[in-house]
GUPAVEX-795831 format. One line per field, with one value per residue (C-alpha): residue in one letter; x, y, z. Coordinates in steps of 0.2 Angstrom, whole numbers, always signed. Example, Ala and Ser with C-alpha at 12.3 -4.5 7.8 and 13.67 -1.06 7.14 Angstrom:
! GUPAVEX-795831
r = (A | S)
u = (+62 | +68)
v = (-22 | -5)
w = (+39 | +36)
***
This chain:
! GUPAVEX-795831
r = (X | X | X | X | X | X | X | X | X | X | X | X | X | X | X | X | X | X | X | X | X | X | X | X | X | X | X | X | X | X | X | X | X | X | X | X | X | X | X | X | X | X | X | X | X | X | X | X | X | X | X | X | X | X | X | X | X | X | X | X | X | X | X | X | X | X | X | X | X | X | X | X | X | X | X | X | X | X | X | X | X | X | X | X | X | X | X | X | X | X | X | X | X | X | X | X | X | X | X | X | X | X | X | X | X | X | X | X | X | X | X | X | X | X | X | X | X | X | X | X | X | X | X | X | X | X | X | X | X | X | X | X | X | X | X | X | X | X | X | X | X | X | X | X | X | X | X | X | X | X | X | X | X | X | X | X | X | X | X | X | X | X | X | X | X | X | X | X | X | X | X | X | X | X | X | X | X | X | X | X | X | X | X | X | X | X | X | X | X | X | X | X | X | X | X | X | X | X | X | X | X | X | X | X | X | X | X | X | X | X | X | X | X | X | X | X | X | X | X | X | X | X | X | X | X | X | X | X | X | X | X | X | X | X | X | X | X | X | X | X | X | X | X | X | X | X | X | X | X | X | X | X | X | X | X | X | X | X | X | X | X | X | X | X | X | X | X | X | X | X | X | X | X | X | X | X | X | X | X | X | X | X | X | X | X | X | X | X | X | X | X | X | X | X | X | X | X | X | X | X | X | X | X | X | X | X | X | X | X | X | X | X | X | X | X | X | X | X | X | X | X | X | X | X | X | X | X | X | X | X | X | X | X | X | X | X | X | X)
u = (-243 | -228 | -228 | -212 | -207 | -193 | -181 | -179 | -196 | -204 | -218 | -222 | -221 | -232 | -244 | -256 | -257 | -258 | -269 | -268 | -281 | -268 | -252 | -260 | -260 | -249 | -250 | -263 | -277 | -285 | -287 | -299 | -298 | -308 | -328 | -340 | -344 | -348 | -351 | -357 | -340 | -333 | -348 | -350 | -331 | -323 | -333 | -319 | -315 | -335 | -334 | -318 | -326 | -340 | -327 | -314 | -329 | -321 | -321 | -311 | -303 | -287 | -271 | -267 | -283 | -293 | -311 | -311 | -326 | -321 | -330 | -332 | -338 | -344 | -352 | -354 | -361 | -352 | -358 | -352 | -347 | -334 | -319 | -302 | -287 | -270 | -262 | -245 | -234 | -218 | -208 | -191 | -181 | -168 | -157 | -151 | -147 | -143 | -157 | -156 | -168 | -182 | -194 | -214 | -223 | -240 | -243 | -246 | -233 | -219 | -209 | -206 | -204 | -188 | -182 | -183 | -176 | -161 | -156 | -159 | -149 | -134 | -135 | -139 | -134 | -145 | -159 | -148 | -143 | -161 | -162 | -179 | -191 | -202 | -217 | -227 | -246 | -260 | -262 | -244 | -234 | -222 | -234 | -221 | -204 | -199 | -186 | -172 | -162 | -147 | -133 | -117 | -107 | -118 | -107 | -115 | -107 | -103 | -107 | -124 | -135 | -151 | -144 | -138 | -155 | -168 | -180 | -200 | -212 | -208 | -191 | -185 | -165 | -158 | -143 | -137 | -137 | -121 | -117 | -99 | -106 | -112 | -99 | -91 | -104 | -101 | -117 | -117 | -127 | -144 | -147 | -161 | -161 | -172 | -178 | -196 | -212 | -217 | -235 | -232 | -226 | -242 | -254 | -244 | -252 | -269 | -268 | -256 | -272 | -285 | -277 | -273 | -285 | -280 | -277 | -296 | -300 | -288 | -282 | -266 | -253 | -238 | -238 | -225 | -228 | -214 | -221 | -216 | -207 | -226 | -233 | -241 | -244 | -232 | -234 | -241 | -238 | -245 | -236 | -239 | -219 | -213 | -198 | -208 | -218 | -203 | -197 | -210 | -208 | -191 | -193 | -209 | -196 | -179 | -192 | -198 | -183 | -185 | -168 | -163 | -177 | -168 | -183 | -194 | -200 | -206 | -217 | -220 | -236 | -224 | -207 | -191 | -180 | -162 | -165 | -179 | -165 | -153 | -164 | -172 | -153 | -148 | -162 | -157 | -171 | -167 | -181 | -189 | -203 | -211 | -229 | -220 | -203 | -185 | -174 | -157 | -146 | -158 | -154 | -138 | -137 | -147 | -137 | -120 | -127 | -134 | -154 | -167 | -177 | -194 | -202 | -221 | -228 | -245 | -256 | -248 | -233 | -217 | -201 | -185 | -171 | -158 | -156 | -164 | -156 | -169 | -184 | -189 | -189 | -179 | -163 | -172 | -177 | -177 | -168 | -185 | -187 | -181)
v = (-19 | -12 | -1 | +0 | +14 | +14 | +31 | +39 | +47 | +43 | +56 | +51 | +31 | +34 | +46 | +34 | +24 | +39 | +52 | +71 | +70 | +61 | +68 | +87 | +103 | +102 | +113 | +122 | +110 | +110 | +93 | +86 | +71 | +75 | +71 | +87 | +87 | +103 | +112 | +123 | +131 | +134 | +140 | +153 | +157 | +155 | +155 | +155 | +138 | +133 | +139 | +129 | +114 | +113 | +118 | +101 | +88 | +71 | +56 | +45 | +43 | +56 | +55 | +70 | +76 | +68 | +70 | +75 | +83 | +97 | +110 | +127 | +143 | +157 | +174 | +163 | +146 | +131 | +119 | +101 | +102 | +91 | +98 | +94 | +92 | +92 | +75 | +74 | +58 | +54 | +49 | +38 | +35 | +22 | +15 | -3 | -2 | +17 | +31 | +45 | +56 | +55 | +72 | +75 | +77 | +79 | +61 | +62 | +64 | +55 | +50 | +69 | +72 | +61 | +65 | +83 | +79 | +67 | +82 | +97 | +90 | +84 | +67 | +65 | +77 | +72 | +64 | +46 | +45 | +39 | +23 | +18 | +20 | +7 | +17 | +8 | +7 | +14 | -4 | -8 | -11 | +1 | +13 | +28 | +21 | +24 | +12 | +20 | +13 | +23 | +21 | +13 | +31 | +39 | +37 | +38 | +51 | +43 | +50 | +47 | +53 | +49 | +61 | +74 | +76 | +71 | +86 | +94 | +98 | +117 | +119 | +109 | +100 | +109 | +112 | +114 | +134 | +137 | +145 | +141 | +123 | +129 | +136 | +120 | +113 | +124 | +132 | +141 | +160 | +156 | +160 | +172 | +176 | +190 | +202 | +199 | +210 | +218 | +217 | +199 | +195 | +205 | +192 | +176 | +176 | +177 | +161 | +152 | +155 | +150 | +134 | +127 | +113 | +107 | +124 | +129 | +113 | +112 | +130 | +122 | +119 | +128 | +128 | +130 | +134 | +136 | +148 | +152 | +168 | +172 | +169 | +152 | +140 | +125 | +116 | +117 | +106 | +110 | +101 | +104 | +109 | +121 | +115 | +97 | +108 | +116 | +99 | +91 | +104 | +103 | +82 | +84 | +96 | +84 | +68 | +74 | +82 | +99 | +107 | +119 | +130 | +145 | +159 | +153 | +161 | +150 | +158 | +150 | +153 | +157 | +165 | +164 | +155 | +151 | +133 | +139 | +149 | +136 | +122 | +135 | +141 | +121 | +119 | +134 | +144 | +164 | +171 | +166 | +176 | +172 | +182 | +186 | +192 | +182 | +179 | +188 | +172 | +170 | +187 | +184 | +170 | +176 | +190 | +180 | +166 | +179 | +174 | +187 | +187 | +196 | +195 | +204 | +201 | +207 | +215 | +229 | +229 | +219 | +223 | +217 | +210 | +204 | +203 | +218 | +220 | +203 | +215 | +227 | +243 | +242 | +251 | +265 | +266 | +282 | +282 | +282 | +287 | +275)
w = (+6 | +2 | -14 | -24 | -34 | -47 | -52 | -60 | -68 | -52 | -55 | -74 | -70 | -53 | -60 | -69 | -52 | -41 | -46 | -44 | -30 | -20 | -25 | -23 | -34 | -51 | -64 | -56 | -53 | -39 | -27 | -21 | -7 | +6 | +11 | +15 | +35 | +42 | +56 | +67 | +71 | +56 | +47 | +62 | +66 | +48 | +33 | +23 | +29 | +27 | +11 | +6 | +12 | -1 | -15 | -11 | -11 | -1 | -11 | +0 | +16 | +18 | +24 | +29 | +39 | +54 | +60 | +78 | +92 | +101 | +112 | +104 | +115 | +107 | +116 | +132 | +123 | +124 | +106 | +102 | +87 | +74 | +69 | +57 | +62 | +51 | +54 | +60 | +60 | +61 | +44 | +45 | +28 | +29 | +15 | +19 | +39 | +39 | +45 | +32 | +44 | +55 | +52 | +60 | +43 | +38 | +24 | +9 | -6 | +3 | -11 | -15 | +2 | +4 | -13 | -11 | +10 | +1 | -13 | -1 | +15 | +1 | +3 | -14 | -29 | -44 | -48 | -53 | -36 | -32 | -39 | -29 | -15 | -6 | -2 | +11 | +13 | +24 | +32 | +33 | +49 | +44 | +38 | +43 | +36 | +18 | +12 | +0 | -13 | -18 | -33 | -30 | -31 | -17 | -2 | +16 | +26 | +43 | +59 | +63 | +48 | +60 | +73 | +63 | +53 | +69 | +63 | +71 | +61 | +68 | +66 | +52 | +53 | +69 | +73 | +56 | +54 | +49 | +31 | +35 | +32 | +17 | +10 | +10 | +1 | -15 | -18 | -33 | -35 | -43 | -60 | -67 | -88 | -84 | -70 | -63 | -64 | -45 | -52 | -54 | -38 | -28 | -38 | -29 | -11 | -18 | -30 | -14 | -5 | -15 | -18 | -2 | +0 | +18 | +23 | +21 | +30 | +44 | +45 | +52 | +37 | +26 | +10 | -2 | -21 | -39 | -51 | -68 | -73 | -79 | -62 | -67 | -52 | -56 | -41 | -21 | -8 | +10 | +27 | +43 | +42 | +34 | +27 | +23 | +12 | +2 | +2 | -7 | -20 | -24 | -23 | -36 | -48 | -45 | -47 | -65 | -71 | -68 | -57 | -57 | -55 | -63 | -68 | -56 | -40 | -24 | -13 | +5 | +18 | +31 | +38 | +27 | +37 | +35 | +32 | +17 | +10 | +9 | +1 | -12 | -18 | -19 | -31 | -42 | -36 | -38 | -29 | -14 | -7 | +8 | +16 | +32 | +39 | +37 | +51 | +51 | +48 | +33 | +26 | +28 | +18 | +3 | +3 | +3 | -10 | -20 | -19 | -21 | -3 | -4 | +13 | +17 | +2 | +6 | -5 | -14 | -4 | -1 | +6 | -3 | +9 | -4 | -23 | -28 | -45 | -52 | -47 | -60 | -57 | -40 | -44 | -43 | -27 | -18 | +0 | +12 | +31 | +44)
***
């Protein structure tokens, strides 16, 4: 059964329907849709995960994560044993007869997967655009198609939107890493009324981490969170793609009013890629810090666009690859050994 969603106020209108144990982690609350099954493995070979088990008590059937048996050896013992596993499915959006995109995508908040998809890829440039979306159900046919409805003044670019934005789970849209494209596109530098506290930033991986619910099942998904200038966890959204996990965030912040993200920081679980940059500037976003290293072309880009690009941020430590003027204190830096 088909389930149809008017915009704009997707989020507000939806939200006494769907509750927060589906649509995931939002102003901090934790979620909570999945049954307790342990097991042998993971209460040996990662307690953590054991111990996140316990703390998301299952409810209801999931989306997003599967029950499988699997074989673990350990110190020459080979144990039956039951396991999770991160879904992966595909995901088309189609307005009218025109593919808008096909991406791999863990399920579960589609509808601010596609809007966040839509606004970061350009195809849309405000929340208006996106009259509606027909979300289908679990038992549908077309379980994995999402059916878009956009405004009269949104024009279809021609060329194949379905070839041009065919994307994996790993890599995101390929293809499309050119920031002469960009430039065309009119990106704007983003905008920070103040400079943020370092201190801040070091107490971000821990509350990413303690709140990824899949994560401490599956051990196989991103996440992607938007705090406040403060350091308060807005919002997290976990995918087994990277980029499908920054979309889901900037759909849940386009869907309920809330671009451009100017003061805000987004931390993601992973490498800051070129394609991250590009999505977290389009959504106004001044900071983007990611646990891991950025890729050259990303640097590039932040550097050019003017985005703040914090990568490593581990511990007490981070290393500051572009913007360093919005990080306190980092004007003063003293010139280090290479």
């Amino acid at each position: 059964m088909w389930r149809h969603i008017r915009c704009p106020g997707l989020i507000r209108k939806n939200h006494a329907n769907v509750s927060a144990k589906k649509l995931g982690l939002e102003r901090g609350a934790h979620s909570a849709p999945f049954d307790v099954v342990q097991t042998s493995r993971l209460a040996r070979a990662a307690p953590e995960r054991a111990a996140a088990k316990s703390s998301y008590p299952m409810k209801q059937k999931s989306r997003n994560i599967e029950l499988t048996q699997v074989i673990d050896w350990e110190d020459g013992k080979a144990t039956r044993v039951e396991d999770f596993l991160a879904k992966e499915e595909p995901l088309e959006m189609r307005a009218g007869r025109n593919s808008l995109g096909i991406t791999l995508r863990t399920p579960g908040e589609d509808e601010e997967l596609v809007a966040g998809f839509l606004f970061t890829e350009e195809i849309i440039s405000r929340r208006e655009d996106l009259v509606a979306l027909r979300i289908p159900g679990d038992t549908d046919t077309e379980k994995n198609l999402v059916r878009v409805v956009l405004a009269p003044s949104v024009r279809l670019k021609t060329g194949g939107a379905a070839r041009r934005f065919s994307a994996g789970s790993a890599c995101g849209v390929c293809g499309k890493a050119s920031i002469t494209q960009l430039r065309r596109r009119g990106l704007r530098r983003p905008q920070a009324a103040s400079t943020f506290d370092p201190e801040m930033l070091c107490q971000l991986p821990p509350k990413l981490r303690a709140t990824q619910a899949v994560f401490g099942r599956t051990g196989g998904l991103h996440a992607a969170a938007v705090f406040g200038p403060d350091g308060e966890l807005l919002v997290l959204r976990e995918d087994i793609g990277r980029h499908n996990a920054v979309d889901k965030v900037i759909g849940w912040a386009l869907l309920g009013g809330r671009l451009p993200l100017g003061d805000h920081v987004m931390l993601v679980s992973g490498r800051g890629g070129f394609e991250i940059v590009q999505k977290a500037i389009t959504a106004g976003i001044p900071l983007l810090a990611s646990v891991s290293a950025p890729s050259s072309l990303a640097v590039q880009l932040a550097r050019e666009l003017g985005l703040t690009l914090v990568g490593f941020l581990r511990g007490r430590r981070f290393v500051i690859y572009a913007g360093e003027d919005r990080i306190a204190g980092s004007s003063s830096a003293t010139v280090g050994a290479s």
